[in-house]
Backbone as JSON, one array per atom type, in Angstrom:
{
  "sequence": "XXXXXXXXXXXXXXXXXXXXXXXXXXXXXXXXXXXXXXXXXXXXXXXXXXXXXXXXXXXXXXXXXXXXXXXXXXXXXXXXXXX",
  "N": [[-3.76, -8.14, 7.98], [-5.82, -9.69, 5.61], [-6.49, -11.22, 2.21], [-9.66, -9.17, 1.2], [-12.79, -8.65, -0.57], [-12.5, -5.79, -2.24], [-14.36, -3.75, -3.71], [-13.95, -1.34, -5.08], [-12.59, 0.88, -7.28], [-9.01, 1.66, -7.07], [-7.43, 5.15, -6.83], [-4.78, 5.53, -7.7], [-2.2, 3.28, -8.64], [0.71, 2.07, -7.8], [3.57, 0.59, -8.73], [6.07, -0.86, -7.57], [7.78, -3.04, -8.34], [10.57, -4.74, -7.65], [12.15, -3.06, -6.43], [13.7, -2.41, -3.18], [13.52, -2.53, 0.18], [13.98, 0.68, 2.19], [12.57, 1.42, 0.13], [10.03, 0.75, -1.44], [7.94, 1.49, 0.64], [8.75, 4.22, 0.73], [7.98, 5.17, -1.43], [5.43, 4.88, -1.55], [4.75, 6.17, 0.63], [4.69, 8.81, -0.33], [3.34, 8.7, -2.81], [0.66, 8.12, -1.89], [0.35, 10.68, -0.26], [-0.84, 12.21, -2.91], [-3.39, 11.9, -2.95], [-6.7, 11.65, -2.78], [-8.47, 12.21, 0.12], [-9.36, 9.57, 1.75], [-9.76, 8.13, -0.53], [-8.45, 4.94, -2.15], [-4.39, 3.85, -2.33], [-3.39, 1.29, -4.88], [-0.88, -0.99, -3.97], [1.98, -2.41, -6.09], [4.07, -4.84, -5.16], [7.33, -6.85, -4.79], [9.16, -7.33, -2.91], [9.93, -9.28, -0.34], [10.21, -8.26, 2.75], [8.16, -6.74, 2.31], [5.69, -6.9, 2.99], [5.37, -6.9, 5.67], [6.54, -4.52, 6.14], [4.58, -2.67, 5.17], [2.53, -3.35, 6.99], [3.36, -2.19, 9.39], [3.85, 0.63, 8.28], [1.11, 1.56, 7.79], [0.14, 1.34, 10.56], [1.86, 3.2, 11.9], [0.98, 5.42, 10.47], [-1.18, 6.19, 10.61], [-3.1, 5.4, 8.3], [-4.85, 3.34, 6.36], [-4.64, -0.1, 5.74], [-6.17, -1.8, 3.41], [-6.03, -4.05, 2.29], [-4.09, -6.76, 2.13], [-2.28, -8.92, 0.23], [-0.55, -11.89, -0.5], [1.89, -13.69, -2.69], [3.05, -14.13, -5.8], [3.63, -11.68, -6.23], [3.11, -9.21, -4.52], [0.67, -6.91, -2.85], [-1.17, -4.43, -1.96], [-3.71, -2.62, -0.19], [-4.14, 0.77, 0.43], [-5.87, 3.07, 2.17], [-5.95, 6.5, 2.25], [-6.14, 8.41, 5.14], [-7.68, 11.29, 7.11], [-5.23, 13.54, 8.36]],
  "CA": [[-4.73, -7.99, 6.91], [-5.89, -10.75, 4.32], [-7.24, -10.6, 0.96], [-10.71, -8.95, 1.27], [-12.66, -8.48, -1.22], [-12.9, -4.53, -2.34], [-14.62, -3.35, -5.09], [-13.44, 0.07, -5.26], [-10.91, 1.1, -7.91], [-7.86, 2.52, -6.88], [-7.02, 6.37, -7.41], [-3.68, 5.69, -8.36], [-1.52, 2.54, -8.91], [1.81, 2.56, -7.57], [4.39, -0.87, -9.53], [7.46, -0.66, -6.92], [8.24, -4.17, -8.19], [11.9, -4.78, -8.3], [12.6, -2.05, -5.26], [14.21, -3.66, -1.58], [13.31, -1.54, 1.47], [12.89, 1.23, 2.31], [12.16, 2.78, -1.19], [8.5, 0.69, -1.77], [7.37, 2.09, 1.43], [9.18, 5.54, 1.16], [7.46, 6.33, -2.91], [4.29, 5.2, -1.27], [4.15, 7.72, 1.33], [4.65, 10.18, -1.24], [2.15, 8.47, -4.01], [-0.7, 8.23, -0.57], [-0.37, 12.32, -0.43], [-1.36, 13.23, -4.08], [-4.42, 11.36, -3.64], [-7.68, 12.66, -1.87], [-8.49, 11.39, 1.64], [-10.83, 8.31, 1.05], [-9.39, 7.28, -1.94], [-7.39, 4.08, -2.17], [-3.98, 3.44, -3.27], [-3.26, 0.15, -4.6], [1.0, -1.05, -4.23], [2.7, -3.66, -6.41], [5.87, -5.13, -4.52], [8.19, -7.91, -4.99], [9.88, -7.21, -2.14], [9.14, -10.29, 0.86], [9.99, -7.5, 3.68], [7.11, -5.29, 2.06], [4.51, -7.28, 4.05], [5.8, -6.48, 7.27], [6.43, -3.43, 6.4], [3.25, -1.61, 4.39], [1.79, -3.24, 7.92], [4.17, -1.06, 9.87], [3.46, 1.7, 7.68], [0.13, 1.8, 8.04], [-0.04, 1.44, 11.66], [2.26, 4.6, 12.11], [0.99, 6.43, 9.59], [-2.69, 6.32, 10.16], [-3.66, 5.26, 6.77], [-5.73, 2.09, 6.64], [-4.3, -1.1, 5.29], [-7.51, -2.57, 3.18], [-5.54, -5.28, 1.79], [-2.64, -7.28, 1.93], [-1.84, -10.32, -0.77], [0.68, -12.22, -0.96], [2.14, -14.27, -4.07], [4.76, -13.86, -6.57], [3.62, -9.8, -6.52], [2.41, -8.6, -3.23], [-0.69, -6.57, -3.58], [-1.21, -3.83, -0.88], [-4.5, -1.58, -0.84], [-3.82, 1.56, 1.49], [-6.95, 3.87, 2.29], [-5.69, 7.57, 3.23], [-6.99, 8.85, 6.12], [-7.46, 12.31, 7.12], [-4.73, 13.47, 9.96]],
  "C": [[-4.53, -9.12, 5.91], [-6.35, -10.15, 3.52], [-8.88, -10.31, 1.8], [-11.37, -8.68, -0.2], [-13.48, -7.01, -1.66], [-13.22, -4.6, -4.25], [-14.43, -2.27, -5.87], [-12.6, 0.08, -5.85], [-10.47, 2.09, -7.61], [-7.81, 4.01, -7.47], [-5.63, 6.28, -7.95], [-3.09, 3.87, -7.89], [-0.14, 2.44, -9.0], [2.83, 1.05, -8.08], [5.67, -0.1, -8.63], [7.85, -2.35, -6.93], [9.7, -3.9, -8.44], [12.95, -3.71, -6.76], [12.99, -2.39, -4.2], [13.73, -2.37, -0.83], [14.22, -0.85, 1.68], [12.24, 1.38, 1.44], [10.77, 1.99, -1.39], [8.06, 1.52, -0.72], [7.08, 3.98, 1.54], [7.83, 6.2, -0.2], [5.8, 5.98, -2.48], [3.46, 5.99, -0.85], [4.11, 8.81, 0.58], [3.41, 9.96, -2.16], [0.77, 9.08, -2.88], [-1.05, 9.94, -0.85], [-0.69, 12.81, -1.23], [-2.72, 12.47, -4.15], [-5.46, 11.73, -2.69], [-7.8, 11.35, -0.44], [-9.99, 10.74, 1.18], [-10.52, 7.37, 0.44], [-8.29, 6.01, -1.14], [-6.05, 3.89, -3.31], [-3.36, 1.98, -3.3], [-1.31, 0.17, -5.3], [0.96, -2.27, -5.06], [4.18, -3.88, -5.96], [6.14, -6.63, -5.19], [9.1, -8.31, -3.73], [9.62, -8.06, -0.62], [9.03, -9.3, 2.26], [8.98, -6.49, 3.73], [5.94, -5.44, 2.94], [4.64, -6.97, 5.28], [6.08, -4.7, 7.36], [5.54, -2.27, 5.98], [2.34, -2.03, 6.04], [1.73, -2.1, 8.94], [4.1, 0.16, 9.71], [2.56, 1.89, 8.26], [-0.39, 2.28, 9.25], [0.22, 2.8, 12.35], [1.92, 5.78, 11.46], [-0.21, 7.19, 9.95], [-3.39, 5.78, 9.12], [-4.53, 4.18, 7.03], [-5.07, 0.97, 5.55], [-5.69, -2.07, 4.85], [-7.15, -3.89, 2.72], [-4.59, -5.81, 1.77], [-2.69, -8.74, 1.19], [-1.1, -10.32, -0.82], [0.7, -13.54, -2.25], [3.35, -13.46, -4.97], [4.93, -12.12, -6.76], [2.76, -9.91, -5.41], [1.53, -7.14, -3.51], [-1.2, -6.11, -2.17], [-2.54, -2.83, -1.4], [-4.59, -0.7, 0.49], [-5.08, 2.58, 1.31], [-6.11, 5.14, 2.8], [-7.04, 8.05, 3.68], [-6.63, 10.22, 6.26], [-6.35, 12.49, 8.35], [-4.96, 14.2, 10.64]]
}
């Protein structure tokens, strides 16, 4: 996933800058379930392994990966899906 460009704002806003793996991935999966199926949430990382792994995530999770940026703050927009 590249930048796209969504116009939809986020249901929630998750800042896991500063965090090393697992823990951005882990407080995501938790942020993803308080939020309705549809909605997007958007991540802030710092973390260079986060890209590889919000992909990873996604893939196993179901969820939908709408965005991935990279730059000095990595910039993830995750769609939940229903399971």
């Amino acid at each position: 996933m590249t930048k796209e460009a969504v116009h939809e704002a986020p249901a929630q806003i998750l800042d896991v800058r500063g965090l090393k793996c697992p823990l951005p991935v882990l407080k995501a999966r938790k942020a993803i379930a308080g939020i309705p199926v549809g909605a997007l949430l958007e991540v802030l990382a710092t973390d260079p392994a986060a890209m590889l792994d919000f992909r990873h995530y996604a893939r196993q999770s179901g969820h939908t990966l709408v965005a991935a940026e990279e730059g000095e703050v990595l910039r993830f927009l995750l769609r939940r899906e229903a399971k």
